[in-house]
N, C-alpha and C positions, 0 to 999 in steps of 0.2 A: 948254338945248335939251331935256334928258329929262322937266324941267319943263311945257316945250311943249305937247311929246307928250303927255304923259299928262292933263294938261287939257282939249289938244282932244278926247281921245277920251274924255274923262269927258262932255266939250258935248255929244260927238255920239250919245251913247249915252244920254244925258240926253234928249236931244230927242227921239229915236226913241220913247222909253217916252213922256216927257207928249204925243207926238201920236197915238200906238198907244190912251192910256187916256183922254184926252179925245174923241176921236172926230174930232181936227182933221184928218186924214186926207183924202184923197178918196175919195168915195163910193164910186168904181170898182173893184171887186176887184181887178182887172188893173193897175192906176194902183198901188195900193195895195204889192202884190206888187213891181213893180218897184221901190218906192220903196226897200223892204226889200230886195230885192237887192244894190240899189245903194248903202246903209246897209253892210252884210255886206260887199259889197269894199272900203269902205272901212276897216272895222274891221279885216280882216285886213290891209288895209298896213300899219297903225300898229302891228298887235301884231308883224309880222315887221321893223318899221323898229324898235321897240323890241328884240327878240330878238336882231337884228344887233348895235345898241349894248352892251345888257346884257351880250351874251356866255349869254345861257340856251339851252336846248336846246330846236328848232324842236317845237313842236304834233305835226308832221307825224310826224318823229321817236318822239314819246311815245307816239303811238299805234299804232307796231308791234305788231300781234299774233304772239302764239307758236302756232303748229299744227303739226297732224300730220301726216309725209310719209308713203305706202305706195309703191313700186315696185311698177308696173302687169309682170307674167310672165304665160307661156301656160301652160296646163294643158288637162286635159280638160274639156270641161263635158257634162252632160247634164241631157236633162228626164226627170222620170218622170211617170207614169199610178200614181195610188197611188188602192189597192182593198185590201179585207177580200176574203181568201178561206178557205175550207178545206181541208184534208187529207181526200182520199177514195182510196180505192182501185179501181184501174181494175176491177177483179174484186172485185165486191161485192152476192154472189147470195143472195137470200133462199130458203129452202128449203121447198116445197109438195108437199103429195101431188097425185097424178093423178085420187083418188077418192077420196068420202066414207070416212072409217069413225072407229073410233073405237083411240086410241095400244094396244097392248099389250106393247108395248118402245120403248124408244128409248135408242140404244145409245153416243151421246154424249156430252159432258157442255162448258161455257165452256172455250174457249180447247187444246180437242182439235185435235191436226192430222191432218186429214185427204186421202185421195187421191181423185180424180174417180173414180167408181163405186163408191166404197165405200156398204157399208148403213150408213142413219143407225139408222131406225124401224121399226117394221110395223104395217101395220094390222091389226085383228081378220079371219079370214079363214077362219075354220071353216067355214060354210055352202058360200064357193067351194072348199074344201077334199072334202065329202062329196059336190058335185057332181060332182066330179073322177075322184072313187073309183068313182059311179055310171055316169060317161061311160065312164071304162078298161072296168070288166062291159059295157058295150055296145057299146064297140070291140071286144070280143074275142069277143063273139056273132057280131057283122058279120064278123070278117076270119073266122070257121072255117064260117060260108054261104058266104063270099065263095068262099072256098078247096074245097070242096066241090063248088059251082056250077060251078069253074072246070074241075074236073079230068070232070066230066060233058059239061059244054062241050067238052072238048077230044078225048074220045071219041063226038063228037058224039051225044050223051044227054042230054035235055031240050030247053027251047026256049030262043033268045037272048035274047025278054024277061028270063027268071026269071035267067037271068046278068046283064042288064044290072043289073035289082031288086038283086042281091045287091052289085053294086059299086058301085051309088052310095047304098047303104045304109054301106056298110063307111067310103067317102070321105065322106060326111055325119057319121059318127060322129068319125073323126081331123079333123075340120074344128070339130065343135064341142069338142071337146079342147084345138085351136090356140087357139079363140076363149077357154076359160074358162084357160088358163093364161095367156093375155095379160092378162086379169084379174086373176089371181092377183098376176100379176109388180106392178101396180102398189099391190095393197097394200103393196110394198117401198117407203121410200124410198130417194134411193141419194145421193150428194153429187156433184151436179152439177159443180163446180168441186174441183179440190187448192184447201185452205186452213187456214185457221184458225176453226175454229169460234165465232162470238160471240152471244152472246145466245139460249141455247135458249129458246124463250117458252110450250112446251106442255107438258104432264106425262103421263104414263100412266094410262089413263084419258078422258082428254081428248079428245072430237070434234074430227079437221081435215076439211077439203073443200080442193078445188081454191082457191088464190089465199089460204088461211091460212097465214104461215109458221108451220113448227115452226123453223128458227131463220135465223140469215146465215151464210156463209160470207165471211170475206175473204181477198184472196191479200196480205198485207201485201208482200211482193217485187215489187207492181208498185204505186206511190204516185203518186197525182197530186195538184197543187194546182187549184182550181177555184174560177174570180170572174167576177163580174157586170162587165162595162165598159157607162160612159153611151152611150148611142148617138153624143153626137156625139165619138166617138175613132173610129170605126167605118172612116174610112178611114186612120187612124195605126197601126192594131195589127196586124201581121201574122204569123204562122206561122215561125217564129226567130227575134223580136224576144228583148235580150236581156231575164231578168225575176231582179229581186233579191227574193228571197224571204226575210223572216224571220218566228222564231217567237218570239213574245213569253214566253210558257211556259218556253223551252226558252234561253232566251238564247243563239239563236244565230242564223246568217244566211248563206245559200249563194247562189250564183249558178247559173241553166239556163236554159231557154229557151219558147219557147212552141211547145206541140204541137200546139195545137186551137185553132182558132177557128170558133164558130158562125157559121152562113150566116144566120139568121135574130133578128129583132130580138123581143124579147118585148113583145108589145101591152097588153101588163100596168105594165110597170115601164119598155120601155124603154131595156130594156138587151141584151145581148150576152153570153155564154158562152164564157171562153177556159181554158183548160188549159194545164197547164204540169206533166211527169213529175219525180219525186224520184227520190232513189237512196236504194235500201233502207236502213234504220234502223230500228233496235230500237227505238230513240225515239218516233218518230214515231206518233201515233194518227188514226184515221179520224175527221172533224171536227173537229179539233185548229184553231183559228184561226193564221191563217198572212198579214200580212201583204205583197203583192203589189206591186212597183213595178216596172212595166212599161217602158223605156226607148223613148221615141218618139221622142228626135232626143235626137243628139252628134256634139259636134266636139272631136278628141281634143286640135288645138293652137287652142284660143280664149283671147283674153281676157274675162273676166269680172271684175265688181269687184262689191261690197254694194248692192243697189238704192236703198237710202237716201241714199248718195254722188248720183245722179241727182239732179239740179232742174230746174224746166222753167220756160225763160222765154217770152215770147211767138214767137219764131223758131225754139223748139223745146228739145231735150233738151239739157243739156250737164252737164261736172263742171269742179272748179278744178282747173288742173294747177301746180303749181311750177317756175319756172326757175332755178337756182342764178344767184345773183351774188356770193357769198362763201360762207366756206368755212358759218355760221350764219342765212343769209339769203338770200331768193327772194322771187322779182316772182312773184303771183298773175296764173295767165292763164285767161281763161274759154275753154274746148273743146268745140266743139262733137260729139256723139254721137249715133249711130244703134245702137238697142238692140235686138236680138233678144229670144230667149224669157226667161225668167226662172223659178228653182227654188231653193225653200227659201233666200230670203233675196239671192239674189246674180243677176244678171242680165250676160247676152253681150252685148258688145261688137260689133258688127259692124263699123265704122269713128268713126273720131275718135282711138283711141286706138293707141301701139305700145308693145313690148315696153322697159321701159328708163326710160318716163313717170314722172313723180315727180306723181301725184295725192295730193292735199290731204283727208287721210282723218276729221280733228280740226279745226274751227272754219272748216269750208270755208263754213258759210252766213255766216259773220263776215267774210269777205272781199269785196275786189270785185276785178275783174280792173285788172291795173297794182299795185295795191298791194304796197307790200314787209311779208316778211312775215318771222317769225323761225324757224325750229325744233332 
């Protein structure tokens, strides 16, 4: 009988080849295809009518594959908005005279702490100095007519012009006194802001004017971070979003929030201007690069799994999930999914999947659904 078998199916495998390589065939693709078909179920009765006899282990059997199960759990997930920013400080004033002149002190030096009105500089200031000393002699001409005039006046002796003359001589002269001491005052410079002094950029000697610094002041105890977002986040980003801030420099990484968000889109680039405050640090430097990830949506109980797991068949998204049927083996089932946003590698789960799921993490594209599988 084993005999039988295995001759007929040497004939019929025989015959299939010399009609496949002669061309005795029919023309018809479709003819053609079915013939083979119908070749192929035959061939598998004879091997499984043999296998029975034999006593050998079924085809189907051998081809068990071994894969990998992961247990699908909830976690948090989120997305981020990932930006280059920098470290600047919210108080970060550059330091300019009110008027020309030229340095003859400057009374600070890099990394001085200073307090708001303190003198930094001075400008040269003699010329308004000898004015000054000229105006006081003509104030004091003015106020002892004045004074004179008054006391003639008041014994009604003289006339009321020559009093008037003498007192608005007296108040022209304290008027122009006000005016050259307010002169004066700005050849001072004075420090604008409490801080730390960085960068003095002029020396003594040296001509400033209005809008030259002589140097910055920064208030390092108030630190903000500062980035560019594309415009199209511009309705995602809001004012407490939360933002993970690291510094690459500095190996290290905190969490805060966002302080600022600009109103206005820059026509240039495009983009948006958010801010976000630090907490003081010694560490920390004004333009110091500062990686920024902005959180724009999380779900604190989602599932997520590796977005590579994902395959997409014509019906739509799905992954393999495993059913135990012993205590080393699972029937592969195809699941279908609907997938939310996706970050660094791994993608939300919105439905298809629960808590407990045994997906197929290791030789899932090796699979088909129904098949048994080993792990």
């Amino acid at each position: 009988m084993k005999h039988k078998i295995f001759f007929s199916f040497f004939t019929l495998t025989l015959s299939a080849i010399l009609l496949t390589a002669c061309g005795g065939g029919p023309k018809d693709k479709n003819a053609e295809l079915a013939a083979l078909k119908d070749q192929k179920s035959k061939i598998e009765a004879q091997i499984s009518a043999l296998e029975k006899e034999t006593g050998a282990t079924p085809a189907a059997a051998q081809r068990i594959k071994t894969v990998g199960l992961t247990e699908v759990t909830t976690a948090p997930f989120k997305h981020y908005i990932d930006l280059q920013g920098k470290v600047d400080a919210q108080d970060n004033v550059p330091v300019t005279s009110r008027m020309p002149g030229v340095l003859t002190r400057i009374l600070v030096k890099n990394g001085d702490n200073v307090r708001k009105g303190q003198l930094l500089a001075q400008l040269d200031n003699d010329v308004m100095e000898k004015s000054m000393a000229e105006l006081e002699l003509q104030l004091r001409t003015a106020e002892d007519i004045y004074n004179r005039q008054k006391g003639l006046w008041d014994q009604k002796i003289g006339t009321e012009l020559q009093y008037i003359q003498a007192k608005s001589q007296k108040e022209a002269a304290e008027q122009r006194i006000a005016t050259t001491r307010q002169q004066m005052s700005q050849s001072r410079i004075y420090a604008p802001i409490s801080g730390t002094v960085d960068v003095v950029i002029l020396k003594i000697g040296q001509a400033i004017s209005p809008g030259m610094p002589l140097c910055n002041i920064l208030n390092l105890s108030k630190l903000k971070v500062q980035g560019e977002v594309t415009e199209a986040y511009v309705s995602k980003v809001r004012q407490g979003d939360q933002v993970v801030v690291s510094f690459p420099d500095l190996n290290k990484e905190i969490t805060t929030r966002v302080s600022y968000v600009s109103k206005s889109i820059s026509p240039t680039t495009r983009t948006f201007s958010v801010e976000c405050t630090l907490p003081a640090n010694s560490e920390y430097r004004a333009n110091m690069v500062a990686i920024m990830k902005i959180v724009d949506y999380q779900n604190l109980n989602a599932i997520s799994v590796p977005v590579n797991l994902i395959q997409t068949a014509e019906d739509g998204e799905f992954v393999m999930l495993a059913a135990k049927t012993g205590e080393k083996t699972a029937t592969a089932q195809k699941m279908p999914v609907k997938t939310g946003s996706n970050y660094n590698g791994n993608v939300e789960i919105k439905s298809g999947l629960k808590k407990g799921d045994l997906i197929i993490s290791t030789g899932y594209q090796e699979v088909n659904s129904g098949e048994t599988v080993a792990f």
